[in-house]
Structure formats: C-alpha cells, structure tokens
C-alpha positions as CSV (number, residue, x, y, z in Angstrom):
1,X,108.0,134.1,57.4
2,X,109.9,132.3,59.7
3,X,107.7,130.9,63.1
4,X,108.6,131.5,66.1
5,X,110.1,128.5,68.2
6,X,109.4,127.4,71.7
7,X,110.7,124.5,73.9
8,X,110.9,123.3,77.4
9,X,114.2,123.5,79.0
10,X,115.8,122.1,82.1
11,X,118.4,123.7,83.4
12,X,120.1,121.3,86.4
13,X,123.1,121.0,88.6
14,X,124.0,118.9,91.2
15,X,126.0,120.7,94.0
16,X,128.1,118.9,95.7
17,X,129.9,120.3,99.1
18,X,131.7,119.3,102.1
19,X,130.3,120.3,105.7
20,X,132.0,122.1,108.4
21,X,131.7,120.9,112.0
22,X,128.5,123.5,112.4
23,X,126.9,122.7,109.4
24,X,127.8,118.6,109.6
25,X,126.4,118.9,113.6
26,X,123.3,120.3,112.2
27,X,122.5,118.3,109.6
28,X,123.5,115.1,111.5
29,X,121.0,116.6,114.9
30,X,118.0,116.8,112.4
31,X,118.5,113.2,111.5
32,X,118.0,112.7,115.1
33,X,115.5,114.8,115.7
34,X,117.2,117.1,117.2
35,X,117.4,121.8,116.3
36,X,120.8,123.0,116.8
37,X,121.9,126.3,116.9
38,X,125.0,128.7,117.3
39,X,125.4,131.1,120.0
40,X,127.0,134.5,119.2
41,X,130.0,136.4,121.3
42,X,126.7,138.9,121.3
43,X,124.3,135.9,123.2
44,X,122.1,135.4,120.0
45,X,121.1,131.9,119.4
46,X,121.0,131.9,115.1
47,X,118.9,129.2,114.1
48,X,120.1,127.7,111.5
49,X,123.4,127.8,112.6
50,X,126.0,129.7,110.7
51,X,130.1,129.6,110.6
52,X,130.6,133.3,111.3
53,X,128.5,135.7,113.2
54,X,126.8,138.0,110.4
55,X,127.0,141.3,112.4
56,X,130.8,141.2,113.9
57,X,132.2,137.9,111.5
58,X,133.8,136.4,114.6
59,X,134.1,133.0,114.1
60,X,131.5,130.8,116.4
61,X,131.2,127.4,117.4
62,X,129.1,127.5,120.8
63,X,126.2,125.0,119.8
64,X,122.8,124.9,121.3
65,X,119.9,122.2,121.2
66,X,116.5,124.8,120.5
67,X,112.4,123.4,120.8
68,X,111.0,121.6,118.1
69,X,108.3,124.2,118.7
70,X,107.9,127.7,117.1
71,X,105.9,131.0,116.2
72,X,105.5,132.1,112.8
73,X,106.7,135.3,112.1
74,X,106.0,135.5,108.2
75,X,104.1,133.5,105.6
76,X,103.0,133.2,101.7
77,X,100.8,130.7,100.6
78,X,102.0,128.6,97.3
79,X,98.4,127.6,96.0
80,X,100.2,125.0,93.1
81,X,103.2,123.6,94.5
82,X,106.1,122.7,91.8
83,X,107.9,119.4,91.2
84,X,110.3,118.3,94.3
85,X,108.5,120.7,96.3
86,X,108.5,119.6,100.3
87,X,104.3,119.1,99.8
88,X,102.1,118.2,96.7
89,X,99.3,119.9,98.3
90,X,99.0,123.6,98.9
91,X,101.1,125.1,101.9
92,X,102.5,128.0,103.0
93,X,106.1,129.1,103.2
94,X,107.2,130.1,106.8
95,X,109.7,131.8,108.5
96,X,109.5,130.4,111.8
97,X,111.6,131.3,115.2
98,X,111.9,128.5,117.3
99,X,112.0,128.7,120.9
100,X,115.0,129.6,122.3
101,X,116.5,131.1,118.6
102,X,116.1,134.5,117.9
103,X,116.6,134.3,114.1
104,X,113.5,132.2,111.7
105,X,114.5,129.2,110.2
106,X,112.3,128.9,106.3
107,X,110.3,126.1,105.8
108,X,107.1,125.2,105.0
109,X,103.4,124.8,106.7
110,X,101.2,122.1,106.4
111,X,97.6,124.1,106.6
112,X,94.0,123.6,105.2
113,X,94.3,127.3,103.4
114,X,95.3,130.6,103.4
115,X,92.8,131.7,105.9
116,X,94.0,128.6,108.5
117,X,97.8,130.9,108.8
118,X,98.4,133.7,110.6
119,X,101.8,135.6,111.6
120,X,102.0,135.0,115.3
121,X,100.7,131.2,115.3
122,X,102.1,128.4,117.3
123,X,103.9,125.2,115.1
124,X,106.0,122.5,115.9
125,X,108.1,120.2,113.1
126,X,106.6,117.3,111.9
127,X,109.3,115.3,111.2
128,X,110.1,112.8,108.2
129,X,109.7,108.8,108.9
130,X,112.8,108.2,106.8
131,X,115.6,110.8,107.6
132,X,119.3,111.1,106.3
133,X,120.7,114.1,107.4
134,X,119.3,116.8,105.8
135,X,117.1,120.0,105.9
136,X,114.2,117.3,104.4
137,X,114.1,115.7,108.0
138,X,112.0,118.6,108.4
139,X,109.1,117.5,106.3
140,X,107.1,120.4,107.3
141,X,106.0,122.2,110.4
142,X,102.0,121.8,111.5
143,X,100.1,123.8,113.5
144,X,100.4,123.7,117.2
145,X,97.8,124.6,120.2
146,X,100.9,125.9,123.1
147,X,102.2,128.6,124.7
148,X,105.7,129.7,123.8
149,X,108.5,128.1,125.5
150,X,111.0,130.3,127.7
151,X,113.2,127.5,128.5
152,X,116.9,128.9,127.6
153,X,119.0,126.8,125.2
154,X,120.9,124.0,126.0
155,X,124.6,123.6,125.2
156,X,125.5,120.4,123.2
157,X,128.6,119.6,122.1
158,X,127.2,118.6,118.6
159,X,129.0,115.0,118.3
160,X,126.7,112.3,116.7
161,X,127.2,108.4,115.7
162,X,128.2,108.6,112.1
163,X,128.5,112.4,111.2
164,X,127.0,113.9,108.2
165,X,130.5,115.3,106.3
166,X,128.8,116.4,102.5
167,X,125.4,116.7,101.3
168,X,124.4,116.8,97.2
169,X,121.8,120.1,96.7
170,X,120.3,119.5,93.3
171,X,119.8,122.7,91.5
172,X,117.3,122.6,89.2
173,X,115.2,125.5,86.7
174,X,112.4,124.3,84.2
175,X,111.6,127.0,81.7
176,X,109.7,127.2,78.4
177,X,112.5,129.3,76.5
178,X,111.2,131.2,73.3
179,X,114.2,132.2,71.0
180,X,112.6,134.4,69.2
181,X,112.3,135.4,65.5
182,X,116.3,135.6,64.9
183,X,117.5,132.5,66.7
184,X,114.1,130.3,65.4
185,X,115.6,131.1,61.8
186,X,118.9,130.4,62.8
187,X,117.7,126.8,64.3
188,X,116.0,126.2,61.6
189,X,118.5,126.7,59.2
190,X,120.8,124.6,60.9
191,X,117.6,121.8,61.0
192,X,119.0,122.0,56.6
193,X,122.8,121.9,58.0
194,X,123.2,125.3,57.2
195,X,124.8,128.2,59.5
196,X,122.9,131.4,59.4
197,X,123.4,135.0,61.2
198,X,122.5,138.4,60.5
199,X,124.3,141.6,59.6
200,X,124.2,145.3,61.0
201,X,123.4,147.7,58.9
202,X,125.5,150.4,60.5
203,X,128.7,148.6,61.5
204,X,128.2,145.6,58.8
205,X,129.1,142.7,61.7
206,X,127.8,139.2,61.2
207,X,126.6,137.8,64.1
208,X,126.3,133.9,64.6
209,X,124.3,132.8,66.5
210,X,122.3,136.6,65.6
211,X,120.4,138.1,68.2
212,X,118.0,140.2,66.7
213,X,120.1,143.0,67.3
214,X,123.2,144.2,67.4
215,X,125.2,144.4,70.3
216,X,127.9,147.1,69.5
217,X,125.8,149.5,67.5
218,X,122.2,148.6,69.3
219,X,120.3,148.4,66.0
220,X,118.3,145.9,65.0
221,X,119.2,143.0,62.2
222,X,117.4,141.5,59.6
223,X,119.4,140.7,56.9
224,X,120.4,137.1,56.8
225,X,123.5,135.8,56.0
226,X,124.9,132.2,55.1
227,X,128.5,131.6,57.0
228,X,130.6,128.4,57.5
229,X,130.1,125.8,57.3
230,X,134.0,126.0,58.1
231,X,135.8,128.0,60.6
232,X,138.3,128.6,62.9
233,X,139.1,127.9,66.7
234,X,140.2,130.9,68.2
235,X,140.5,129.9,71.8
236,X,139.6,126.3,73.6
237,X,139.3,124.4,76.8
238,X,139.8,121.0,78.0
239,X,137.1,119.3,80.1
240,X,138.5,117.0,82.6
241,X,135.1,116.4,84.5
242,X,132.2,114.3,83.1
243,X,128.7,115.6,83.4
244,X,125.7,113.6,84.4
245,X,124.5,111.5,82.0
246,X,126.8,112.9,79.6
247,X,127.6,110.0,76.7
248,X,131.5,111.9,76.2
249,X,134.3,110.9,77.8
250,X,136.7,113.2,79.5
251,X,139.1,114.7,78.3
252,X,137.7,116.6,75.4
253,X,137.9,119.7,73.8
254,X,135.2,122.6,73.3
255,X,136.4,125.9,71.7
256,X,134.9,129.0,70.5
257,X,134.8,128.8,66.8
258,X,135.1,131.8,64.2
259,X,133.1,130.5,61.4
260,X,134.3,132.0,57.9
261,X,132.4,135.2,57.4
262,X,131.0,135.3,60.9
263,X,132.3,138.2,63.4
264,X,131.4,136.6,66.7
265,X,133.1,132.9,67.6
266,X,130.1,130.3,69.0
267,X,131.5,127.1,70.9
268,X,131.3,123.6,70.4
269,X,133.2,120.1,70.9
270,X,136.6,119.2,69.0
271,X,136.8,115.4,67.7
272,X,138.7,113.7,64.9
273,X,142.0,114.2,66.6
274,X,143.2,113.8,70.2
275,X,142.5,116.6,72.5
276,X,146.2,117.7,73.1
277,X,146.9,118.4,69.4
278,X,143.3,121.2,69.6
279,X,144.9,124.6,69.2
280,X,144.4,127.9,68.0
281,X,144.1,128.9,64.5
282,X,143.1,125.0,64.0
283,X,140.7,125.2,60.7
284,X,137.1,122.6,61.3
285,X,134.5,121.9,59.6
286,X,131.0,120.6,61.4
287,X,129.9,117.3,61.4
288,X,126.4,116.0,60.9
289,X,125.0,113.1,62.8
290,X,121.7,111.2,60.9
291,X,118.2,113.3,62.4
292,X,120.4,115.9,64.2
293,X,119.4,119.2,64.3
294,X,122.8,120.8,64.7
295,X,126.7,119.7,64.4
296,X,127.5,116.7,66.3
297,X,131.0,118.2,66.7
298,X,133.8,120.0,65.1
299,X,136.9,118.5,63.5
300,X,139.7,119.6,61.3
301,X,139.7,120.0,58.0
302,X,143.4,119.4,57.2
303,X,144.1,123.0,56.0
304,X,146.8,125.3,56.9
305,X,146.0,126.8,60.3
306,X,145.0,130.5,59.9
307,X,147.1,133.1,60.3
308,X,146.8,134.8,64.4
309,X,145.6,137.7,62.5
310,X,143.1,136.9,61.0
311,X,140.9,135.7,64.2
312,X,142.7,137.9,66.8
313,X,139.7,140.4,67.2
314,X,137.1,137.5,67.7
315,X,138.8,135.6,70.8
C-alpha cells in the first residue's frame, strides 16, 4: 500500500504596481507622518483614500489630512501571530475610524490581551522609526486615554518631497499540502522515473497526473496505469519574464504534454532545441537530472510529429 505524502509548500508572489496621485499622496503622507483622506461629491471623508467614490463611482481627488487619533469600531484577537505579521506578540486586528473619516481604516492593536480591547476605545498610531512609504509606517495603533476629536478635516493638496510612484506587495501562502493516496503513488512512481495515472472504469480515460477520481464520469479510480515516458505537445507558451530566483533563462518554452496512453495533457518545460522551433504535434521524451524526483524537462525525440488528430481532443 502506497503512504500517503505530505509537504510544506510556499506559494509566493511579489506584486508589483504603479500608484495613482491618491494612492502615491497617501503612501508618501504616512512616511511623513501624516493620514490622508478623500472627500466625496457626497461630503464623506474615506479613509484610506480611494480613486472612485464606491456608492456613485465619480471620480475624486479632494484630499484631506485626518487625526492620528481614532475609535475602534471592531476587533479579533490573533493569539499566535504568523511570519511577517506587523507584531510577534499577540494583538488584535482593528478597524479603526479616525477622527474626521467616516470609514475604518484595518490595522492592528498593540494590547496586553483580549480583555484590555473593547469596541468603542480610544487609539492613536504608533508610528515606525524607520518609514518608506508604506501602510508599515503604521506599525500599530496603541491605546489612547482622549476624547474624540471634532476638528473637521483639513484640505491638503497631497504634494510631498520625493513622491512614492510604485510599491512591491509580497504575496505569500504557506501550506502543508497532502496529495493524497492517487497523486503520493503517482510521485512516487515518478521518484523510479516512471509515469503513472489511473483509469475509469466507466469511460476507460487515463488520467495523468490521476486524481482519485474521475472528472467526466465522477467515479472513483484505482487501477493504475504505466504511460510515457514519451508524448506529445499539444499546445505551448513562451515565457518572456524570469521568476524570482528562477535558475532558467527567458525565453523558454512550457507546453501541455499528451503522454502516449494518457487522456489528459500535464505541462512542463521544452529544452534541447531553441524555443521558436517548439510546436504542436512536436514528439518528447522526459529527461532525468541525477537525485531528481521528476523530469528535469522535455525534449524531442526526433520522430515524425503526430498527426493533429491524434491529440486534437486533449488540447
């Protein structure tokens, strides 16, 4: 019997974007200490500030400076805060309306415990000793002994010494995945350099990589089936930009790949031959790097290319 498989995973992206002049003004006011907010054809104050007004989607530009000081109007408490989390310590997530905004701005509360929060409390920001131009200039909100401020808003014209243009978000998801009983034979078969999947029993499909069921006829699938190792690419794309920390360089080729026997394509990288001669029907073979535990890449195997026929239902 095969055992199951686990493994961590990291899943992460950095997102790159360019500001608008709301956005750039109120990224560039936190690095100096400074909350701006936009100011609606309807005489809201939106804290943080967007583009477009969310009720009518007039477009709105009318920037205010708010208080540094704020009432909590919701809260959770995160007991075990995660990697890159804004504390290591426990906190509490906020939604806090600073004075003069009438919309709550998320962040998070520096507190003792649960039992020291409270919807309705007074905080003010606590802001970072090292700031760039980011929602992080915020490095948390604390608790705060005042009365709310009723001072109105004041207009700013949102213009700073050396703007902030484009920020980079990193995206980021750590997970334990568990593929289960189909896929941990299928990686484990490919551990041998072999290419397993499994057959339906009602419509007789091979699927590769198998998912423990069938996705046409809903049944599940146990009987395994050796494929490949050769194939076919039925369709491909060429990757102009390089990934992070990525040891390939651009261009190159991956394709979805109709191994023989299979009935679904999977997708990996074209090499042996320059990435403008890749095209359909091209027959591959895998190739097998010393300690890998699957096909380094694909190239061709200097057959015939198959016929369009032949791989037209699996593109």
């Amino acid at each position: 019997m095969t055992d199951v498989l686990s493994a961590p995973l990291v899943v992460e992206f950095p997102f790159t974007r360019s500001l608008g002049p709301v956005q750039s003004a109120f990224l560039t006011g936190l690095r100096e200490r400074t909350v701006l907010g936009v100011r609606t054809g309807r005489g809201e104050v939106l804290v943080p500030p967007v583009e477009y007004d969310p009720v009518t989607a007039e477009e709105i530009g009318d920037l205010v400076e708010v208080a540094a000081t704020g009432t909590v109007t919701t809260w959770a408490w995160n007991p075990s805060p995660r990697r890159a989390q804004p504390l290591g310590t426990p906190f509490a997530w906020v939604l806090v309306r600073l004075d003069g905004a009438d919309t709550a701005l998320l962040h998070v509360l520096d507190a003792p415990g649960p039992e020291a929060v409270r919807t309705g409390m007074r905080v003010r920001i606590r802001w970072a000793q090292d700031r760039v131009g980011a929602i992080t200039d915020i490095a948390c909100f604390e608790p705060y002994e005042s009365d709310r401020v009723t001072t109105d808003p004041i207009p700013h014209s949102g213009q700073f010494t050396d703007q902030v243009t484009g920020i980079v978000t990193p995206a980021r998801l750590d997970y334990t995945y568990h593929p289960g009983r189909a896929q941990s034979a299928y990686l484990e078969a490919l551990a041998g350099q072999h290419v397993v999947g499994e057959r339906c029993p009602a419509c007789r499909k091979v699927y590769v990589p198998p998912r423990g069921a069938c996705p046409t006829c809903g049944v599940a699938t146990d009987e395994r089936v050796e494929v490949g190792p050769r194939g076919t690419v039925t369709t491909f794309c060429i990757v102009n930009i390089k990934a992070k920390n990525a040891a390939i360089e651009v261009p190159y080729v991956y394709a979805h790949i109709a191994l023989d026997g299979a009935d679904l394509a999977l997708h990996a990288r074209i090499g042996g031959l320059p990435y403008d001669q890749v095209r359909m029907g091209l027959r591959v073979e895998p190739v097998w790097t010393p300690g890998s535990r699957h096909p380094d890449h694909y190239r061709p195997t200097g057959e015939p290319d198959a016929d369009y026929d032949t791989y037209k239902e699996l593109l």
